[in-house]
N, C-alpha and C positions, 0 to 999 in steps of 0.2 A: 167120115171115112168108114169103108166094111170092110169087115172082117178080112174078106179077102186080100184085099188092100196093105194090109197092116204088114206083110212079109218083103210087100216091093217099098214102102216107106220105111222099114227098117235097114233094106240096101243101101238106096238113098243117104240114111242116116249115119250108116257104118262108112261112106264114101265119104262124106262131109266131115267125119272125125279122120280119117286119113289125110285129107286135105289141109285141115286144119295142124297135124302134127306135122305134115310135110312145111308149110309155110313158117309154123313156129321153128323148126331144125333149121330151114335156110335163114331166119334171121338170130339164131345163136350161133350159126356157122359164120354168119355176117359181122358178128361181135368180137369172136373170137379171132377173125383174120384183123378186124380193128385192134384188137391190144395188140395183135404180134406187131403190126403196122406201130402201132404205139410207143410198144416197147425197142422195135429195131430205131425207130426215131429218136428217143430222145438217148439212147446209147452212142450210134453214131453220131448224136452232137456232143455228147459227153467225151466221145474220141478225139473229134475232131477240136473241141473247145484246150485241149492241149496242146495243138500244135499253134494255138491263135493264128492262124491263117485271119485272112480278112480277103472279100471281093468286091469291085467297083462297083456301083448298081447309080445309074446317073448324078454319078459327082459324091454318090456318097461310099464312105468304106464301111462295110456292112462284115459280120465277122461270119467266118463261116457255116459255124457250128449256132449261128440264128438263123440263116438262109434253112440249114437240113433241117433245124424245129420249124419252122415255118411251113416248109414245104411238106412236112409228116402233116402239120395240122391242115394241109389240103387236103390230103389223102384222106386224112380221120374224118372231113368235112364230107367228102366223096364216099366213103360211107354210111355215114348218117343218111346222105340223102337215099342213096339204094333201100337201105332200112327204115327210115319212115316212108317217102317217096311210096317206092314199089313194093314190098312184101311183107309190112306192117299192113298196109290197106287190103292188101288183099286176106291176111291173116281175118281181119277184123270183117271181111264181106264172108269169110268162110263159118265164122264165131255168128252173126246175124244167121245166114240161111242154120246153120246148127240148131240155133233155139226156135227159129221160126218150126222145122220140122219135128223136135220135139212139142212144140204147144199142140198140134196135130196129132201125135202119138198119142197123150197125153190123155185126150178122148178115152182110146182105149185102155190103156199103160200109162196109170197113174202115177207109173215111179220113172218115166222117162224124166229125163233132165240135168244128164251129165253139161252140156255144153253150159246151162245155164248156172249150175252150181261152181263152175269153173269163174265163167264172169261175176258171178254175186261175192264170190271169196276172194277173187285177185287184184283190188284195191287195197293199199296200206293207209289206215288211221292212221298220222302221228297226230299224239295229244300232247300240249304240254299244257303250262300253268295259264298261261295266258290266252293259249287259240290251239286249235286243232283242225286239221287241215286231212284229204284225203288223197292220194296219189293212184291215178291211173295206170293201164298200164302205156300209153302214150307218154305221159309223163315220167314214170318211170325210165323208159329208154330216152326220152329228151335231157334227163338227169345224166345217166350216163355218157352221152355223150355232152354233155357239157361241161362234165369232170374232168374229159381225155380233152376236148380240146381247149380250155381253159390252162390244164397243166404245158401243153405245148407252147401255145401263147406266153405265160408267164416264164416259161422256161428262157423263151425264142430271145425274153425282155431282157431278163437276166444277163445271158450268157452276152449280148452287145452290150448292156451298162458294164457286166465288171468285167470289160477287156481294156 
């Protein structure tokens, strides 16, 4: 790279961190419509688990307020995939070209390496006594939702065994 060069590679760079914050905001805007999705679901079953209603679902009586947990945990499932699916993957093509255009800078601007210092640090150790494990951040969001639709599920179970 020359000298000259180095002003339209730092455009470049400053566009790819834009990009990169734009994709990270739509998928915490992503998360955040998930718990409200979440949270109105297993409320309205908790409503509804009062009036014990029940609905025919071929041949079987299925209570209602496990139909609304049920169907929140589609919604929650229908999120997830928006957010790993589409705008986690792209986050993560924005995060590559980031570091690729830093190791170029790098040449000249030894201290380029925000994007990469980003990635090197946003893995979580957990250590225990026995084994220590590290968490990406794909895994990280697959955790997450597997908290939210896990509790919908168990909820869904719940609320038709104790009717």
């Amino acid at each position: 790279m020359d000298d000259d060069q180095i002003p339209h590679y730092l455009d470049m760079w400053k566009q790819t961190i834009a990009v990169q914050q734009h994709f990270n905001d739509i998928g915490w805007r992503i998360r955040g419509l998930a718990l409200t999705a979440l949270t109105f679901s297993l409320g309205a079953a908790a409503v509804s688990a009062r009036e014990e209603s029940s609905i025919q679902i071929f041949g079987w009586h299925i209570q209602l307020s496990a139909c609304i947990s049920t169907l929140g945990f589609i919604l929650w499932f229908s999120f997830y995939f928006v957010d790993q699916v589409w705008y986690h993957r792209l986050l993560i093509g924005a995060v590559r070209h980031g570091e690729a255009l830093e190791t170029a800078l790098q040449a000249k601007l030894p201290d380029a390496g925000l994007t990469k210092a980003i990635t090197q640090n946003s893995p979580y150790t957990a250590n225990f006594k026995v084994t220590s494990f590290t968490i990406h951040s794909s895994a990280k969001m697959r955790i997450f939702y597997w908290i939210g639709g896990l509790t919908l599920i168990i909820f869904a179970v719940a609320l038709q065994i104790g009717s």
